[in-house]
C-alpha positions in Angstrom: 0.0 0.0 0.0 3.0 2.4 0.9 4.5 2.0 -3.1 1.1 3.0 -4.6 0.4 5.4 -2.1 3.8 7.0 -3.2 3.0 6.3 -6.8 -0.7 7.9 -7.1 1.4 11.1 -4.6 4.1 11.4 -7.6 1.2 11.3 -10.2 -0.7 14.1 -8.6 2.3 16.6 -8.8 3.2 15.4 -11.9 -0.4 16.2 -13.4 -0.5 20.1 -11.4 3.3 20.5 -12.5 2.4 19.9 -16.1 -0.7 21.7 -16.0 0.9 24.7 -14.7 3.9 24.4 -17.6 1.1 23.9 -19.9 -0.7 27.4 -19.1 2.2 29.3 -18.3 1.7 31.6 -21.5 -1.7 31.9 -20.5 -0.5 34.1 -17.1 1.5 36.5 -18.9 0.1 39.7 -19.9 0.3 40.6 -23.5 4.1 41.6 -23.9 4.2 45.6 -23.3 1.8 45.7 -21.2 1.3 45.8 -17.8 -0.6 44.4 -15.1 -1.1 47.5 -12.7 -2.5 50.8 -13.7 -1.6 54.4 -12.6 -5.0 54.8 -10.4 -5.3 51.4 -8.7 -5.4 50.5 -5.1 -4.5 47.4 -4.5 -5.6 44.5 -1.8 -2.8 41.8 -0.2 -5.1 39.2 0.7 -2.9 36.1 2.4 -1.5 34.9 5.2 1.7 35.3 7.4 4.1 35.3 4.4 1.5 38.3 3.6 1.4 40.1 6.4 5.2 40.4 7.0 4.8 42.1 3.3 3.9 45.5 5.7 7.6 45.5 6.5 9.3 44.4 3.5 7.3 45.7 1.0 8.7 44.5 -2.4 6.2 44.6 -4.5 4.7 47.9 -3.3 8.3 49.6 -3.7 8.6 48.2 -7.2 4.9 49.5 -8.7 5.7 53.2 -6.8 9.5 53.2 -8.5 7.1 52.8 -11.7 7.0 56.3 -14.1 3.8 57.9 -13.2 2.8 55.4 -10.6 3.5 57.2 -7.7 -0.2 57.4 -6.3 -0.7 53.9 -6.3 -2.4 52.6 -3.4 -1.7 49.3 -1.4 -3.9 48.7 1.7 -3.1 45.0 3.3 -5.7 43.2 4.4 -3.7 39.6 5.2 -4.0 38.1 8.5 -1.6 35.3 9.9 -3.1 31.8 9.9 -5.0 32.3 6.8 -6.0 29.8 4.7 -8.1 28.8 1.5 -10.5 26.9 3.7 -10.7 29.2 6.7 -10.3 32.9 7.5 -11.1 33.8 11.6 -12.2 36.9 12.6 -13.6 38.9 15.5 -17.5 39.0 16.3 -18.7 41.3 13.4 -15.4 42.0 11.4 -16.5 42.9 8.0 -17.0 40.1 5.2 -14.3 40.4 2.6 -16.8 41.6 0.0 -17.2 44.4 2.6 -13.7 44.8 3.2 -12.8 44.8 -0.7 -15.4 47.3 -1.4 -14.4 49.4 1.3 -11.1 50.1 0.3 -12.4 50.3 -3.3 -9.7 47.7 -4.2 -9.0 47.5 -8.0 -6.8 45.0 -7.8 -6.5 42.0 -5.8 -3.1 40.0 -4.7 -3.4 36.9 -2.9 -0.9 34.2 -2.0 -2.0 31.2 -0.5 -0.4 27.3 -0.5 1.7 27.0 2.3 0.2 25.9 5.0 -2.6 24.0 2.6 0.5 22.3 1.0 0.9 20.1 4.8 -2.3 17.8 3.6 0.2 16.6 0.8 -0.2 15.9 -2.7 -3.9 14.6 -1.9 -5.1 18.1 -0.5 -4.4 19.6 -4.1 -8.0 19.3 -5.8 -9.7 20.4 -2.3 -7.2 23.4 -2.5 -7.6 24.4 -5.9 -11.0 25.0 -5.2 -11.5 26.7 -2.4 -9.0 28.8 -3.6 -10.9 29.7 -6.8 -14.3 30.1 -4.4 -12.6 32.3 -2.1 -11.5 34.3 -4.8 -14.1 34.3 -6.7 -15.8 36.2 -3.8 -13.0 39.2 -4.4 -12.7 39.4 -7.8 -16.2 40.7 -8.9 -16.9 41.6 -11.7 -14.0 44.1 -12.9 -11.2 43.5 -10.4 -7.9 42.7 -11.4 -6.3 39.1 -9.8 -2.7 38.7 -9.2 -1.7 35.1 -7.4 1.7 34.9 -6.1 3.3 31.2 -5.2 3.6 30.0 -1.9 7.0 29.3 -0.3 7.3 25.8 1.3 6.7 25.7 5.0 9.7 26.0 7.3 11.3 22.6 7.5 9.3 21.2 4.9 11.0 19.5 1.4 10.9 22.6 -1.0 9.1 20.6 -3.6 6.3 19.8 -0.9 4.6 22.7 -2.3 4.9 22.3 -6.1 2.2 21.0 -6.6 0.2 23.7 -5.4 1.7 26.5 -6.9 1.1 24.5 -10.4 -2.4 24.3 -9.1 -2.5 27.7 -8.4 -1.0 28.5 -12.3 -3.9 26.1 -13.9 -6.5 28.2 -11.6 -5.0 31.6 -12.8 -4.3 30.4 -16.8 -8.0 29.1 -16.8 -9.7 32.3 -15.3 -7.6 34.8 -17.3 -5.8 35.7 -14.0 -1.6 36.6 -13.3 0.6 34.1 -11.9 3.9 35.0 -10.8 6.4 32.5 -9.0 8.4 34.0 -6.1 9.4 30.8 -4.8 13.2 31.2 -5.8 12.9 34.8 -3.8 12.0 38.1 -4.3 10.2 38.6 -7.4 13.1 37.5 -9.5 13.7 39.0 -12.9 10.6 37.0 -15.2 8.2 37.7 -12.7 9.0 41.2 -12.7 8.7 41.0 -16.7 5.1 39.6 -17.1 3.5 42.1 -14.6 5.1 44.8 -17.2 7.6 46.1 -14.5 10.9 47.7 -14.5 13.2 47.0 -11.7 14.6 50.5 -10.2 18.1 49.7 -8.8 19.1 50.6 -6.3 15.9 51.0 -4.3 15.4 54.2 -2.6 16.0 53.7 1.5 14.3 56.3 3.0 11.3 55.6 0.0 11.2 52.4 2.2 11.1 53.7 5.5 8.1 56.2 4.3 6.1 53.3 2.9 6.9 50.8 6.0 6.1 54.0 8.2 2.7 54.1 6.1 1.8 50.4 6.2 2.0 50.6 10.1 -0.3 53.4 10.5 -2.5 51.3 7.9 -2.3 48.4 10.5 -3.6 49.9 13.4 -6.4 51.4 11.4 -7.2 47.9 9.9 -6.3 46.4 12.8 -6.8 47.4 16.0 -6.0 45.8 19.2 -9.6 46.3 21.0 -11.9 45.4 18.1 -14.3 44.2 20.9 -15.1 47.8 22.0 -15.0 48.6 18.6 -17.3 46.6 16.9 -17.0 43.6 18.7 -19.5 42.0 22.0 -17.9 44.9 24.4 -19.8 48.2 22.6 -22.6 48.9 25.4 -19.7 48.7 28.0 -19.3 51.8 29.6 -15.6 52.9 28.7 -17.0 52.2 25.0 -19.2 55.4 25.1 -18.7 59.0 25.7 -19.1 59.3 29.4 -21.2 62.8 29.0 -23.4 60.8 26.5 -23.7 57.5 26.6 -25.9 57.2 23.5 -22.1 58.4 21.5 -19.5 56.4 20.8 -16.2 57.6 20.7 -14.0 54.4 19.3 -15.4 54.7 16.3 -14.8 58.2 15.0 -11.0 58.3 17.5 -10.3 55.2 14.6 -11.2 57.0 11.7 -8.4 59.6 12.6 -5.8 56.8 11.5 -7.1 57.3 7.8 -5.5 61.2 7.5 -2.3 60.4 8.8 -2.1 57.2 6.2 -3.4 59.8 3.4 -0.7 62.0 4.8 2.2 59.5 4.5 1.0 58.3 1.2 1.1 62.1 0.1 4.8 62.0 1.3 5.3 58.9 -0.7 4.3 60.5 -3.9 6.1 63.6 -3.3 9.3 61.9 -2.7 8.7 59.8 -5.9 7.9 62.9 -7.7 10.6 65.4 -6.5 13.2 62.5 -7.7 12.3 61.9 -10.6 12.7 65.8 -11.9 15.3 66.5 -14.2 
């Protein structure tokens, strides 16, 4: 049972790995073109290989460094332990058709695989499902879908996750989505080339310290550490309403003060971008 077991295991990753070869044209935009667009705001969807994307922020310093790019939006909305199949939240946290809409998200960039890829070479077809449900939940009807490989778990065999990332290629190539790998690193130099972008070397360092400064302040908007009393089971407690009137509450509108000084860094961002590019 063991050798057929590893038999029908090789067979499944050879079928996703061909697949994804198969439809790798298919995940390219046209040559010239490119994938993001001057006015977009775009949604990290994921988990913690995601998340950590508010402090090294890669891909968001390489679509800024683009030529008239410069008020490109990226509002992360990744929380660790995220998976295809399950997403927890807090009592009342907004749906993610709510949360995409509410950052009027053009573009959506998700990267998912890793942890899925523990199930093995069986879990693939349950994967490559959910995935495409979940996303089809984000996508509506004019957004934009950019799916990035998964890296293999810590201490896993690298190629434990090939077979999802080929999975997650088929998915993209038969939905007329972007696939780019970033398994081998950092958005190497091909992936850089189908989303139409030009590396800037060497990357601005205080360009990085602006944006990482930005995605903070993002986080504790997005985020914040006493969602109970914000929108959570805690709201008729007393230190969740103004103490001169309890029928206000003040959590609420003290949040929405996050969202100036995250329009504020973003209008340093842009200025930056703009002031060095002039001849």
């Amino acid at each position: 049972m063991t050798s057929i077991a590893a038999v029908f295991a090789a067979a499944v990753v050879m079928a996703w790995t061909i697949a994804g070869v198969a439809l790798a044209q298919a995940v390219q935009p046209a040559a010239g073109n490119r994938f993001f667009k001057p006015s977009d705001v775009v949604a990290l969807v994921g988990g913690e290989d995601m998340v950590v994307r508010r402090d090294d922020p890669d891909l968001e310093l390489l679509v800024l460094q683009q030529p008239g790019f410069s008020s490109v939006k990226f509002r992360n909305l990744a929380f660790e332990g995220d998976t295809v199949f399950e997403q927890v939240r807090d009592l009342n946290f907004p749906s993610w058709e709510d949360q995409i809409k509410s950052v009027s998200a053009t573009v959506v960039v998700a990267q998912f695989g890793k942890m899925e890829s523990l199930a093995g070479p069986d879990g693939v077809p349950a994967f490559a499902a959910a995935y495409e449900q979940f996303l089809n939940r984000l996508a509506g009807d004019k957004r934009r879908i950019l799916l990035l490989g998964a890296n293999a778990p810590k201490g896993a065999p690298p190629d434990q996750v090939v077979p999802y990332n080929a999975a997650a290629r088929a998915l993209a190539g038969r939905r007329g989505w972007v696939y780019v790998d970033v398994s081998r690193g950092p958005l190497a130099a091909d992936a850089l080339s189908n989303l139409g972008i030009v590396p800037h070397h060497p990357a601005d360092p205080d360009l990085a310290v602006l944006v990482r400064r930005k995605n903070m302040l993002w986080f504790h908007y997005w985020r914040p550490q006493n969602w109970a009393f914000l929108h959570g089971d805690r709201t008729e407690q007393q230190s969740s309403r103004d103490h001169r009137d309890p029928s206000k509450r003040w959590f609420p509108d003290e949040m929405k003060q996050w969202l100036p000084l995250v329009a504020a860094k973003e209008a340093q961002i842009k200025e930056t971008l703009d002031t060095d590019r002039q001849p």
